[in-house]
Chimera marker file (.cmm) of the C-alpha trace (Angstrom):
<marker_set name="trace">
<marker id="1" x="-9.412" y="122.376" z="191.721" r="1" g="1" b="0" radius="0.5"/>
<marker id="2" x="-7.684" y="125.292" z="193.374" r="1" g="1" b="0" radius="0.5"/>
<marker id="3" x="-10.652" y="127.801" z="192.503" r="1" g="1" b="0" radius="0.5"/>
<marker id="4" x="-13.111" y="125.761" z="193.573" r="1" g="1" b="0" radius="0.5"/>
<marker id="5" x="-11.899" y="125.630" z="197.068" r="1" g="1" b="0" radius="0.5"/>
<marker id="6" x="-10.936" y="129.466" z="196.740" r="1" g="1" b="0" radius="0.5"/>
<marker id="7" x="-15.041" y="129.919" z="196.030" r="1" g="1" b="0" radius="0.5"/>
<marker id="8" x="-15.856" y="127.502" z="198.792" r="1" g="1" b="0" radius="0.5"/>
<marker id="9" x="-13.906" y="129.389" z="201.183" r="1" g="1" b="0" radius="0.5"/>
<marker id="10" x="-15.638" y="132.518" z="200.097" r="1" g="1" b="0" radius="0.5"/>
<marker id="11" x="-18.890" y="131.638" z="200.067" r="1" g="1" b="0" radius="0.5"/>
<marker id="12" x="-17.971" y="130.197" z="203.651" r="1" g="1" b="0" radius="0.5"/>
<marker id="13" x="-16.843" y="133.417" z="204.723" r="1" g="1" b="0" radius="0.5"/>
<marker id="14" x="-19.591" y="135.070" z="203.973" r="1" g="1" b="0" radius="0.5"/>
<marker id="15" x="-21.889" y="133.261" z="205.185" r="1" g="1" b="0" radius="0.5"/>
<marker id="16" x="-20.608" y="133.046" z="208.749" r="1" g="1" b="0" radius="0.5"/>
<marker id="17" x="-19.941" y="136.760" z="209.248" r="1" g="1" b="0" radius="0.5"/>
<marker id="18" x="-23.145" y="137.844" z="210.050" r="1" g="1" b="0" radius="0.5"/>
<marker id="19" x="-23.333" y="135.177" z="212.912" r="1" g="1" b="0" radius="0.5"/>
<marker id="20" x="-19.736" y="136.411" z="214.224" r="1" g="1" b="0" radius="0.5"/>
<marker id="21" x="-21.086" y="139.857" z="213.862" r="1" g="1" b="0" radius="0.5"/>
<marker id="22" x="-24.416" y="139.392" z="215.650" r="1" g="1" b="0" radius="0.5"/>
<marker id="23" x="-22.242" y="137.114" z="218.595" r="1" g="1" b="0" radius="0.5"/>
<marker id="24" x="-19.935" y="140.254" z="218.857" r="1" g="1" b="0" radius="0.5"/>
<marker id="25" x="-22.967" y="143.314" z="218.697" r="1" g="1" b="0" radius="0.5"/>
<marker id="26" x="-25.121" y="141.202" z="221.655" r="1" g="1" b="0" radius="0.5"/>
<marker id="27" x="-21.753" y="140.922" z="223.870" r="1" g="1" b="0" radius="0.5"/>
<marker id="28" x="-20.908" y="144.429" z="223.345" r="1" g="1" b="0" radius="0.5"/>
<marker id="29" x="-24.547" y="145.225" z="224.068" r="1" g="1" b="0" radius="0.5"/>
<marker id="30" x="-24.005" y="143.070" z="227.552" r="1" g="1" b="0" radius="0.5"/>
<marker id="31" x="-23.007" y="146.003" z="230.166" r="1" g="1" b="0" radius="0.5"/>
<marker id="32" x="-25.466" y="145.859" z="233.025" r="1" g="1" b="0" radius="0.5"/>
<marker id="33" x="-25.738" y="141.855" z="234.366" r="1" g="1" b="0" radius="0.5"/>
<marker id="34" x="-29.084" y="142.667" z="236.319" r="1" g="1" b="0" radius="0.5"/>
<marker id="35" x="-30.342" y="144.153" z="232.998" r="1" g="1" b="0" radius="0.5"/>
<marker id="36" x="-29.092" y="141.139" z="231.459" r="1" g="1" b="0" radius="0.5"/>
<marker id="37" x="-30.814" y="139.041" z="234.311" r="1" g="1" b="0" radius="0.5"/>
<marker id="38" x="-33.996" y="140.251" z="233.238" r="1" g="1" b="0" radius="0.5"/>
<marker id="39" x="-33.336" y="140.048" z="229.370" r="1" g="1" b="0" radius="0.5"/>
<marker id="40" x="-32.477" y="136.077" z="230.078" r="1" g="1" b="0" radius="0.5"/>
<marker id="41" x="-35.602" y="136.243" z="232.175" r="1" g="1" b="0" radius="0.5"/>
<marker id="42" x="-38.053" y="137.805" z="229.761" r="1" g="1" b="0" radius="0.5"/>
<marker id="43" x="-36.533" y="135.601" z="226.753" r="1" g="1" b="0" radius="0.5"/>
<marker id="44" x="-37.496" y="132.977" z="228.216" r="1" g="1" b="0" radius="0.5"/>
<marker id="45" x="-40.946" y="133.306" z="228.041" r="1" g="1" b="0" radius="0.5"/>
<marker id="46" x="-40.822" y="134.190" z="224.602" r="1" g="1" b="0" radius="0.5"/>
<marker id="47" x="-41.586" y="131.925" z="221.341" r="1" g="1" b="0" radius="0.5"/>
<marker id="48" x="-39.049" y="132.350" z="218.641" r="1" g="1" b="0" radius="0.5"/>
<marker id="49" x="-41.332" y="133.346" z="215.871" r="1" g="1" b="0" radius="0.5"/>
<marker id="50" x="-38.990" y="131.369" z="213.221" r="1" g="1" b="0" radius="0.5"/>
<marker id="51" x="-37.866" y="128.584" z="215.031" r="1" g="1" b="0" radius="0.5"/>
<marker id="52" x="-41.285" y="128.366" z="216.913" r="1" g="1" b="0" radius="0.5"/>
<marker id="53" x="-40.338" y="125.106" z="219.179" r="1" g="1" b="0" radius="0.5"/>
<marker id="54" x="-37.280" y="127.743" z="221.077" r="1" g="1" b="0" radius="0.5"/>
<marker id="55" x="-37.491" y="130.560" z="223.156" r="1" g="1" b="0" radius="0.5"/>
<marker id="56" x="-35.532" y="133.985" z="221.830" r="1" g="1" b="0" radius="0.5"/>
<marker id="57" x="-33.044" y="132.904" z="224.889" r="1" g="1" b="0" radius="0.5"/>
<marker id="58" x="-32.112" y="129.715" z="222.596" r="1" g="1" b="0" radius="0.5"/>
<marker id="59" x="-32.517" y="130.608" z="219.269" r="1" g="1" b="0" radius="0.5"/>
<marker id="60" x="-29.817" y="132.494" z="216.985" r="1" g="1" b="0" radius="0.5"/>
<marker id="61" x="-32.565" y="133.490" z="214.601" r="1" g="1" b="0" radius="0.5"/>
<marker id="62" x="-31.719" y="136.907" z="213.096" r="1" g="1" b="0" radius="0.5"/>
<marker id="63" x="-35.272" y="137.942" z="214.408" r="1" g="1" b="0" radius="0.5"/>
<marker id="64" x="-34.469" y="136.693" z="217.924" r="1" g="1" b="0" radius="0.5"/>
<marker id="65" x="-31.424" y="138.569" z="218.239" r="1" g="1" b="0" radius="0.5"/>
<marker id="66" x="-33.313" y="141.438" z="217.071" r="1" g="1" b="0" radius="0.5"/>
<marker id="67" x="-35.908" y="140.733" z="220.009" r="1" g="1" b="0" radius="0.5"/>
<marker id="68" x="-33.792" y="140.603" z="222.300" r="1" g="1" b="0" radius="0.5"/>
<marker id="69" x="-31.573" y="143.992" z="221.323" r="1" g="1" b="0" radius="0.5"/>
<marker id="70" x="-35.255" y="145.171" z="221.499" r="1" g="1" b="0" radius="0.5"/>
<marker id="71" x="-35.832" y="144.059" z="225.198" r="1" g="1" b="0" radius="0.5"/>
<marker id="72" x="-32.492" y="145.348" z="226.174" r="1" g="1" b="0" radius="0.5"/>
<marker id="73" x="-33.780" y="148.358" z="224.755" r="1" g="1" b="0" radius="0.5"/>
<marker id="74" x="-37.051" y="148.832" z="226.554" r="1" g="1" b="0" radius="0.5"/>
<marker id="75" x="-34.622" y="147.728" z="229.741" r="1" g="1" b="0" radius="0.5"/>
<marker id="76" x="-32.866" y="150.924" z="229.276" r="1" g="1" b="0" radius="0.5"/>
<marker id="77" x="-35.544" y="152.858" z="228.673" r="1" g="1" b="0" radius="0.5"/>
<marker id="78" x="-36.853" y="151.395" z="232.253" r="1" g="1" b="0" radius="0.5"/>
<marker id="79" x="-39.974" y="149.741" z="231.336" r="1" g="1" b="0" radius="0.5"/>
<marker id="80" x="-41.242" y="146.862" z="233.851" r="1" g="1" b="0" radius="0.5"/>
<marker id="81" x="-41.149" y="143.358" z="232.544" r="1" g="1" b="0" radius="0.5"/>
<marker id="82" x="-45.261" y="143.353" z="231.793" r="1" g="1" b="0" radius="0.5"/>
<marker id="83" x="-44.759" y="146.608" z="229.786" r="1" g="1" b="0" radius="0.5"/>
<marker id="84" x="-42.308" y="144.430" z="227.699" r="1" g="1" b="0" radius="0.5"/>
<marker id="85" x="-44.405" y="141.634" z="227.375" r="1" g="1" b="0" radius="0.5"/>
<marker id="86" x="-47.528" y="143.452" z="226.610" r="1" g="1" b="0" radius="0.5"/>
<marker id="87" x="-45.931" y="145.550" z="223.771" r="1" g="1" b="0" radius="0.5"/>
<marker id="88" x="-44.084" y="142.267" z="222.514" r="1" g="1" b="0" radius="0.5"/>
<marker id="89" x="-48.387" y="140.305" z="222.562" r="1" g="1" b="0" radius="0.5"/>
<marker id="90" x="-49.503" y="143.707" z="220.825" r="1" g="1" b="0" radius="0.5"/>
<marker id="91" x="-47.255" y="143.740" z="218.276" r="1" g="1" b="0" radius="0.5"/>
<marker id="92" x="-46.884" y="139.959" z="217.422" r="1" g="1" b="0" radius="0.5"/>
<marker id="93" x="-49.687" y="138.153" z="219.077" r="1" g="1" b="0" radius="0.5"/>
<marker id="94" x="-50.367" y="135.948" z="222.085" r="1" g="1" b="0" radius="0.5"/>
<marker id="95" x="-48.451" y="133.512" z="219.974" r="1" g="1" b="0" radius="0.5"/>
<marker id="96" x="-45.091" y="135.003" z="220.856" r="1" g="1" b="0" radius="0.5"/>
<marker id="97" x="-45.922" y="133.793" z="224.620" r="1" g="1" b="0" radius="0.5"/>
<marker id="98" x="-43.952" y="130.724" z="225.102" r="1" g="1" b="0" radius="0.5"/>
<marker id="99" x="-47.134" y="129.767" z="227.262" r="1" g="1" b="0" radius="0.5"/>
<marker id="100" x="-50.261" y="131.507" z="226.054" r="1" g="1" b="0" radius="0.5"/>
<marker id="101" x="-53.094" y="132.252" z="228.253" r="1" g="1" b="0" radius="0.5"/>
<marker id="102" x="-56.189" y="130.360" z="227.959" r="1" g="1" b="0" radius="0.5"/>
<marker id="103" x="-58.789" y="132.603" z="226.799" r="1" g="1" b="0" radius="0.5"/>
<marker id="104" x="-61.159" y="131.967" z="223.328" r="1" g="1" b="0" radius="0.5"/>
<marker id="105" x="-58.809" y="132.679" z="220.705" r="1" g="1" b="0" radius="0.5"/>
<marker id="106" x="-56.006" y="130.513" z="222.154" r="1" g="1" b="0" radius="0.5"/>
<marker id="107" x="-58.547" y="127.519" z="223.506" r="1" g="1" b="0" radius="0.5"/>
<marker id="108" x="-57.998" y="125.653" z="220.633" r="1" g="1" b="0" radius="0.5"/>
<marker id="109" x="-53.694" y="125.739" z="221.373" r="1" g="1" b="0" radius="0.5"/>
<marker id="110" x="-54.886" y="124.236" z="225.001" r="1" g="1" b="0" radius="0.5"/>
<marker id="111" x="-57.524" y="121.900" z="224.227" r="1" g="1" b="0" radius="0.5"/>
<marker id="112" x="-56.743" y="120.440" z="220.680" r="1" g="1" b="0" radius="0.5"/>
<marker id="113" x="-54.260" y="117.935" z="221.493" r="1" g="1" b="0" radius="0.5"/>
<marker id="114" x="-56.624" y="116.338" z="224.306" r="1" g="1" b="0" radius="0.5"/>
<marker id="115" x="-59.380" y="116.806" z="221.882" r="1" g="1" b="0" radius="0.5"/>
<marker id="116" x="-57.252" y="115.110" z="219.220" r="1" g="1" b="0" radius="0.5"/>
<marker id="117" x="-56.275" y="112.281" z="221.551" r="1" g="1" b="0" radius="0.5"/>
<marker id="118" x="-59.538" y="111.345" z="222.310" r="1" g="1" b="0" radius="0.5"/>
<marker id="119" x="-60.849" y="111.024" z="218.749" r="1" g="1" b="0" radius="0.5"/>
<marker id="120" x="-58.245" y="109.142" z="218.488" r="1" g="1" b="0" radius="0.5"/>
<marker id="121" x="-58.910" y="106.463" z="221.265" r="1" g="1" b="0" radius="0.5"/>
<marker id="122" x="-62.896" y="106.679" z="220.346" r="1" g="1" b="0" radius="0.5"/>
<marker id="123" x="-61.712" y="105.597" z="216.433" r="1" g="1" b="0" radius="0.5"/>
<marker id="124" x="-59.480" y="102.736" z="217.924" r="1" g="1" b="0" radius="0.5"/>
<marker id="125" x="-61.633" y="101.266" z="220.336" r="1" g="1" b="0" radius="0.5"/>
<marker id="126" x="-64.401" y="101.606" z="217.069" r="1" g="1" b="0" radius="0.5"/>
<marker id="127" x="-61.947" y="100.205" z="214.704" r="1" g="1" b="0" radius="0.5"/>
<marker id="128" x="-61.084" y="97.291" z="216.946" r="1" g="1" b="0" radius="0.5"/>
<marker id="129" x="-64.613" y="96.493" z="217.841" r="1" g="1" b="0" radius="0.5"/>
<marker id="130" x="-65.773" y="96.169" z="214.084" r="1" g="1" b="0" radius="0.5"/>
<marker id="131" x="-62.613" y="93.983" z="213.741" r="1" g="1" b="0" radius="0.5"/>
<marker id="132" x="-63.532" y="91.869" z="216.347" r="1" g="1" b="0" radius="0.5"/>
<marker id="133" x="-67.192" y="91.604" z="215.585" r="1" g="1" b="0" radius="0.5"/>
<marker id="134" x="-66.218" y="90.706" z="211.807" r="1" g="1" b="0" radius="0.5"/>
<marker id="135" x="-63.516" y="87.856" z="212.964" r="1" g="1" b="0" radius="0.5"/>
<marker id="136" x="-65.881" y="86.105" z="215.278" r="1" g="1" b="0" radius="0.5"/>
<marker id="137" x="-68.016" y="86.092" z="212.438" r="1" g="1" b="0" radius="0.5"/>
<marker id="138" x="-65.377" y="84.768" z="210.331" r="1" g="1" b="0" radius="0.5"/>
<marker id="139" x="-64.293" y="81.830" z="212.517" r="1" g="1" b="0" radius="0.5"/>
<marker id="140" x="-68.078" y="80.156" z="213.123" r="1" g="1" b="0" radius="0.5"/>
<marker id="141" x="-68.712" y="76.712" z="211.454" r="1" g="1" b="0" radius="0.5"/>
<marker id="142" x="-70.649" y="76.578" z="208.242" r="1" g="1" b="0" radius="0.5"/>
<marker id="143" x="-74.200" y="76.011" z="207.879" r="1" g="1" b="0" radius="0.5"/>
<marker id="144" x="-75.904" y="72.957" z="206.067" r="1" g="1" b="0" radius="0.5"/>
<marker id="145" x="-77.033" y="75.013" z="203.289" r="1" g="1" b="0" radius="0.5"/>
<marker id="146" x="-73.254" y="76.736" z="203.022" r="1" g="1" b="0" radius="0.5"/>
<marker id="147" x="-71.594" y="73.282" z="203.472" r="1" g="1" b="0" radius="0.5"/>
<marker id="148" x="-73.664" y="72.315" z="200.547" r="1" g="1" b="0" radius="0.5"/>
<marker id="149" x="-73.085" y="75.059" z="198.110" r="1" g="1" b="0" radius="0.5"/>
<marker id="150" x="-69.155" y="74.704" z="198.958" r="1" g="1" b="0" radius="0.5"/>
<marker id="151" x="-68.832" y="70.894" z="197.670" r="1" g="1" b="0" radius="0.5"/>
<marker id="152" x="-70.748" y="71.718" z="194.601" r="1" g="1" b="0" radius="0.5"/>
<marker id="153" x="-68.802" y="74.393" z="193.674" r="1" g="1" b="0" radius="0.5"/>
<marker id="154" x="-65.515" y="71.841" z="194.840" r="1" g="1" b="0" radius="0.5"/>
<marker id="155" x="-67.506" y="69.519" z="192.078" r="1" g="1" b="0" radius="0.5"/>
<marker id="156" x="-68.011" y="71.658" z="189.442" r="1" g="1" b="0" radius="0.5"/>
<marker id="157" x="-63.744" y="72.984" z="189.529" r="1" g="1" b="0" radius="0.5"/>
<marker id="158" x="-62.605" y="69.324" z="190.076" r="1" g="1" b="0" radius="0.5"/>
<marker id="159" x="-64.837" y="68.460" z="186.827" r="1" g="1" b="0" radius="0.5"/>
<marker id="160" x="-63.214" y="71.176" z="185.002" r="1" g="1" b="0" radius="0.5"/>
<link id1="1" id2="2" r="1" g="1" b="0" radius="0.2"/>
<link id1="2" id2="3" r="1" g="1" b="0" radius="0.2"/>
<link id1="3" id2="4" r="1" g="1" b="0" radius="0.2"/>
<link id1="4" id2="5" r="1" g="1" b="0" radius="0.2"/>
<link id1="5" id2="6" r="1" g="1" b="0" radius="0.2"/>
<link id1="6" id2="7" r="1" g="1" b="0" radius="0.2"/>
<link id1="7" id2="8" r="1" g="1" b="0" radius="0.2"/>
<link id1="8" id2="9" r="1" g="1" b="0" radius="0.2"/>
<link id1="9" id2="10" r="1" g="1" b="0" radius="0.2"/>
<link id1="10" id2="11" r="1" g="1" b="0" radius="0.2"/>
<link id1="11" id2="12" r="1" g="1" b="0" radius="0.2"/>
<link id1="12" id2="13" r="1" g="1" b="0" radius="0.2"/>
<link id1="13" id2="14" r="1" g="1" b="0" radius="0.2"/>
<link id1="14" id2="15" r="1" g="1" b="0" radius="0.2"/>
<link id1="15" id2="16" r="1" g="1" b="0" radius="0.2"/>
<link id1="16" id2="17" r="1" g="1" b="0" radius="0.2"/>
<link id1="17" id2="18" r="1" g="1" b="0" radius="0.2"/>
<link id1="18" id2="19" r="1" g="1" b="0" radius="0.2"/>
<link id1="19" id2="20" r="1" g="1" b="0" radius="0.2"/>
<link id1="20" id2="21" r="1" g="1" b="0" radius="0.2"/>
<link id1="21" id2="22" r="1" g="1" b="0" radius="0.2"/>
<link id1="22" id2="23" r="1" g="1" b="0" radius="0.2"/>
<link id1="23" id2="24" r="1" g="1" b="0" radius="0.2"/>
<link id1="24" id2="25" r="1" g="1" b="0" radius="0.2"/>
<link id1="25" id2="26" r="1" g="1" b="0" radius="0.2"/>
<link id1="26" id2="27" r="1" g="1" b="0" radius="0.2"/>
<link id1="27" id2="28" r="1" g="1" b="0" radius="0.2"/>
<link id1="28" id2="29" r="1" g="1" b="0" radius="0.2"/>
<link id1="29" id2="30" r="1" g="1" b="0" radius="0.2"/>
<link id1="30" id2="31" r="1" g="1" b="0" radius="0.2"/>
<link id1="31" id2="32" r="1" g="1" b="0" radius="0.2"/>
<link id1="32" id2="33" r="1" g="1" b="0" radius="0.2"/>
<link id1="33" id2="34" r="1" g="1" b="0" radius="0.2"/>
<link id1="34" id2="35" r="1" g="1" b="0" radius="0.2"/>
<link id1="35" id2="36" r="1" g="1" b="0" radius="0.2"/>
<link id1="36" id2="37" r="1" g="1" b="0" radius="0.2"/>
<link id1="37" id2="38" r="1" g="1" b="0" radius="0.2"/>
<link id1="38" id2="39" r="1" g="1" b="0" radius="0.2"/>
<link id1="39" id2="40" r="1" g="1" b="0" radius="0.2"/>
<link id1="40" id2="41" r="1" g="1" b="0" radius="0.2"/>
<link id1="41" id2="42" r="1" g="1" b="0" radius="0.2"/>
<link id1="42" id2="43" r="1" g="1" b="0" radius="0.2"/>
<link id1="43" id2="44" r="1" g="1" b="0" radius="0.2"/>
<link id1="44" id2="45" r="1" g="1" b="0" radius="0.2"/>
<link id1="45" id2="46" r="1" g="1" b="0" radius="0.2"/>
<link id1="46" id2="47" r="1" g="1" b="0" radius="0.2"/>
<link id1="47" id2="48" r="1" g="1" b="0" radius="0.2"/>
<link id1="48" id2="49" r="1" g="1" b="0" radius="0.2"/>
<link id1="49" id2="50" r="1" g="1" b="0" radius="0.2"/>
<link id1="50" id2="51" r="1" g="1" b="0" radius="0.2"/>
<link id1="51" id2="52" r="1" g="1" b="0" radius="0.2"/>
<link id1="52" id2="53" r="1" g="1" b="0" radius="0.2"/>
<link id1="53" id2="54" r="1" g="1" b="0" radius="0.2"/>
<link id1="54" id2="55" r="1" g="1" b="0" radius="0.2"/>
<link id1="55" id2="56" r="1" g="1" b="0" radius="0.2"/>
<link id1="56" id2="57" r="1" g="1" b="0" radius="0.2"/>
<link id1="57" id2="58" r="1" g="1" b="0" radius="0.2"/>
<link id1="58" id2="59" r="1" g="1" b="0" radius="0.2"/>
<link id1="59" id2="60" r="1" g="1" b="0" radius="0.2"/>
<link id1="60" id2="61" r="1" g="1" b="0" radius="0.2"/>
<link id1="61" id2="62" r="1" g="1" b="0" radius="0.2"/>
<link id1="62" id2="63" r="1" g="1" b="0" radius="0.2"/>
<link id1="63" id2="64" r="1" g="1" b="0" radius="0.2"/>
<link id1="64" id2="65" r="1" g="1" b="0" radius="0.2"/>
<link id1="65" id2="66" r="1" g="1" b="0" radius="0.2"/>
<link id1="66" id2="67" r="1" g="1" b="0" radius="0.2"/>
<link id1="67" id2="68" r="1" g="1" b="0" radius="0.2"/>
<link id1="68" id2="69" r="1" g="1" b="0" radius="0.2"/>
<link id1="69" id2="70" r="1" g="1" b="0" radius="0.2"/>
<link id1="70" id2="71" r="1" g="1" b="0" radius="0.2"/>
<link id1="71" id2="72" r="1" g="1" b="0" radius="0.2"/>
<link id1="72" id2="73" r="1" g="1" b="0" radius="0.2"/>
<link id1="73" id2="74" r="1" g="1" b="0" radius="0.2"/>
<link id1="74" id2="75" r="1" g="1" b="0" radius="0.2"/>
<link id1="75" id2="76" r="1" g="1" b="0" radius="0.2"/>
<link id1="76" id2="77" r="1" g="1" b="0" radius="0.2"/>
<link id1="77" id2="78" r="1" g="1" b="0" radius="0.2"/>
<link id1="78" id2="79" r="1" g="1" b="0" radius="0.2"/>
<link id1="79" id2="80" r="1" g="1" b="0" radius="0.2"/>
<link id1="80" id2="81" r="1" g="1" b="0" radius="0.2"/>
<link id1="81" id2="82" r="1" g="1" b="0" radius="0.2"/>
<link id1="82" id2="83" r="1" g="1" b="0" radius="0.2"/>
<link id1="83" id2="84" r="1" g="1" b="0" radius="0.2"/>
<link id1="84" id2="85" r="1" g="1" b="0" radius="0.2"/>
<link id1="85" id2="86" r="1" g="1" b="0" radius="0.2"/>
<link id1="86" id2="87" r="1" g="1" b="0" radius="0.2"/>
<link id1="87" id2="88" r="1" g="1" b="0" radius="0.2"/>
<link id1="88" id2="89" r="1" g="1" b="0" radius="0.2"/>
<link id1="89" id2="90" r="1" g="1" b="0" radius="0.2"/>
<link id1="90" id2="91" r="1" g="1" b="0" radius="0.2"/>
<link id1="91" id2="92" r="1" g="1" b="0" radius="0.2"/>
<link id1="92" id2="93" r="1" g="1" b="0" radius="0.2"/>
<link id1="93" id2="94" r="1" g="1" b="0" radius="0.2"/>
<link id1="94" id2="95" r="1" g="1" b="0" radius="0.2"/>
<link id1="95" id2="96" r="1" g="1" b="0" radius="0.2"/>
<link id1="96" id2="97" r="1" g="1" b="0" radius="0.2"/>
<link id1="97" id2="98" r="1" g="1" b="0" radius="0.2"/>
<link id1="98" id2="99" r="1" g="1" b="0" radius="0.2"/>
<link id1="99" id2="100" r="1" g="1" b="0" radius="0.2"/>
<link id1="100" id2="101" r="1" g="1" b="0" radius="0.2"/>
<link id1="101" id2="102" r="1" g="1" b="0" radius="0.2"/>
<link id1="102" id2="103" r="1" g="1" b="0" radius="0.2"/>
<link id1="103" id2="104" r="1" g="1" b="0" radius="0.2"/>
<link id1="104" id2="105" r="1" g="1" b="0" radius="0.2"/>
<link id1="105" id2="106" r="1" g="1" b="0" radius="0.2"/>
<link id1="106" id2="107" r="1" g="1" b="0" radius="0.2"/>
<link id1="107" id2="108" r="1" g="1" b="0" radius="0.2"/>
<link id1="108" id2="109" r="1" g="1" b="0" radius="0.2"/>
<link id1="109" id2="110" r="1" g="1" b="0" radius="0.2"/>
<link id1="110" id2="111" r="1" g="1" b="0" radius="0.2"/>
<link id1="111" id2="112" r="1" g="1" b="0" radius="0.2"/>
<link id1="112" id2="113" r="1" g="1" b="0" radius="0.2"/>
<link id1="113" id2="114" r="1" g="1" b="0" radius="0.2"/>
<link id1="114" id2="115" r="1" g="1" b="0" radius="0.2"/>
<link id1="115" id2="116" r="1" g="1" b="0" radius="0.2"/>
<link id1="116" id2="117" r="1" g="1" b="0" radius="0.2"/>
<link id1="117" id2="118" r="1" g="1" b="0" radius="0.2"/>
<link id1="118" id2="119" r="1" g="1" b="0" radius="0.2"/>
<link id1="119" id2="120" r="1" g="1" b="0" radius="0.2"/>
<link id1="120" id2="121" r="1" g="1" b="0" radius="0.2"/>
<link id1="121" id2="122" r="1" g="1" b="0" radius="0.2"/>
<link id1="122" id2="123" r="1" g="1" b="0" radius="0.2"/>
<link id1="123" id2="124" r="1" g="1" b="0" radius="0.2"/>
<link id1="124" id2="125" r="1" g="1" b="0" radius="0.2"/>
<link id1="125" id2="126" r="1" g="1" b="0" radius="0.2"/>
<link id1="126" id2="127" r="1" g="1" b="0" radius="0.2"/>
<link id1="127" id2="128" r="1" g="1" b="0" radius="0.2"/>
<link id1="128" id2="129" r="1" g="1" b="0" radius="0.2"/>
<link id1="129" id2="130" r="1" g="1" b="0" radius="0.2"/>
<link id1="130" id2="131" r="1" g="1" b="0" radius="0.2"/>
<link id1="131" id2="132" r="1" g="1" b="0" radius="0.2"/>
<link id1="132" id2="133" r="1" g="1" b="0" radius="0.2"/>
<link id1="133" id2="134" r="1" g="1" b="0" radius="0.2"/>
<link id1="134" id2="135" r="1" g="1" b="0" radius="0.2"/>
<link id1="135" id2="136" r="1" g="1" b="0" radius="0.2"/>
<link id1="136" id2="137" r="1" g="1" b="0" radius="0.2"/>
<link id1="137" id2="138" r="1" g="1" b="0" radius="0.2"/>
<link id1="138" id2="139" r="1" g="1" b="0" radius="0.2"/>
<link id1="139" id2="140" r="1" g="1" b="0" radius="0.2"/>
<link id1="140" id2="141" r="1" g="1" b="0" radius="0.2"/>
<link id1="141" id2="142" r="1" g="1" b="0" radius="0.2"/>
<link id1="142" id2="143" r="1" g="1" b="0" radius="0.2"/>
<link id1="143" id2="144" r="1" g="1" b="0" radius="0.2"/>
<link id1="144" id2="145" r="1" g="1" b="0" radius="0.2"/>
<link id1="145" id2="146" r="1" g="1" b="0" radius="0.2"/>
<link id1="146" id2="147" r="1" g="1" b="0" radius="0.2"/>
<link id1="147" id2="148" r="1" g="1" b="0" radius="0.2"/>
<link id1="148" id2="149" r="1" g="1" b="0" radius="0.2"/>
<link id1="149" id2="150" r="1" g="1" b="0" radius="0.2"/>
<link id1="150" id2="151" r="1" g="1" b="0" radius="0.2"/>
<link id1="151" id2="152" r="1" g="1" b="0" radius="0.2"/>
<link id1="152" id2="153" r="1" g="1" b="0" radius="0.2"/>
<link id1="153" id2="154" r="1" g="1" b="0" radius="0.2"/>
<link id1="154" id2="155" r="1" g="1" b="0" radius="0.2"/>
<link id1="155" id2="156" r="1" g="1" b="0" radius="0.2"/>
<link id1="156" id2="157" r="1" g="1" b="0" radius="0.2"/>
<link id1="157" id2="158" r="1" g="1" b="0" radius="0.2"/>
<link id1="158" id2="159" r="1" g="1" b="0" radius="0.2"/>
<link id1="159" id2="160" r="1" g="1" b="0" radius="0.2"/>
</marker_set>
């Protein structure tokens, strides 16, 4: 039993380093607060690329941390925060933009969950329409004829 706890504690360990180690790089890396101002600032308008529902501001993703020693970089190196954001669309895509602007490519990211909403409501109201239509139909009385037919065939089993 005593091994097995030595390997769990291991295999702990080594996972949870490079977290540590990242936590401890991005704090040392953490010297000017109005660069860091702007770092939180930018960050925020970027899409974590592996999480994809966070910004790089909330996400711990190896990649984000990377992004943002990258921004702190391009701080340093005194580019403005559209120079940032434009190299960061050029290299990635207007999908790193936590809010992509409308324009052709990205229409469909604007307009496809009112478009899907509305195909939805048009197949509801269809869907309950039919079902009305087919339980009015349902509920009228019998005709002669039908009334007929029904007792004969009630004949016919009963005689069985």
């Amino acid at each position: 039993m005593k091994p097995f706890f030595s390997s769990l504690l291991l295999v702990l360990g080594l996972i949870s380093g490079p977290v540590f180690a990242s936590a401890t790089n991005e704090a040392a890396l953490a010297d000017d607060p109005v660069a860091e101002k702007r770092l939180q600032e930018l960050s925020k308008e970027l899409r974590c690329l592996v999480c994809q529902n966070e910004t790089i501001a909330g996400s711990n993703a190896e990649l984000a941390v990377d992004l943002r020693r990258e921004i702190r970089g391009m701080i340093r190196d005194g580019r403005s925060d559209r120079e940032i954001l434009e190299f960061m669309v050029t290299r990635y895509g207007d999908f790193v933009l936590y809010r992509p602007p409308v324009k052709g490519i990205t229409l469909l990211l604007w307009v496809g969950p009112l478009a899907l909403l509305l195909i939805g409501i048009i197949a509801m109201r269809s869907y309950l329409k039919r079902r009305s239509s087919q339980v009015a139909s349902a509920s009228r009385p019998l005709s002669a004829d039908e009334a007929r037919r029904a007792e004969a065939l009630l004949k016919e089993m009963n005689d069985k």
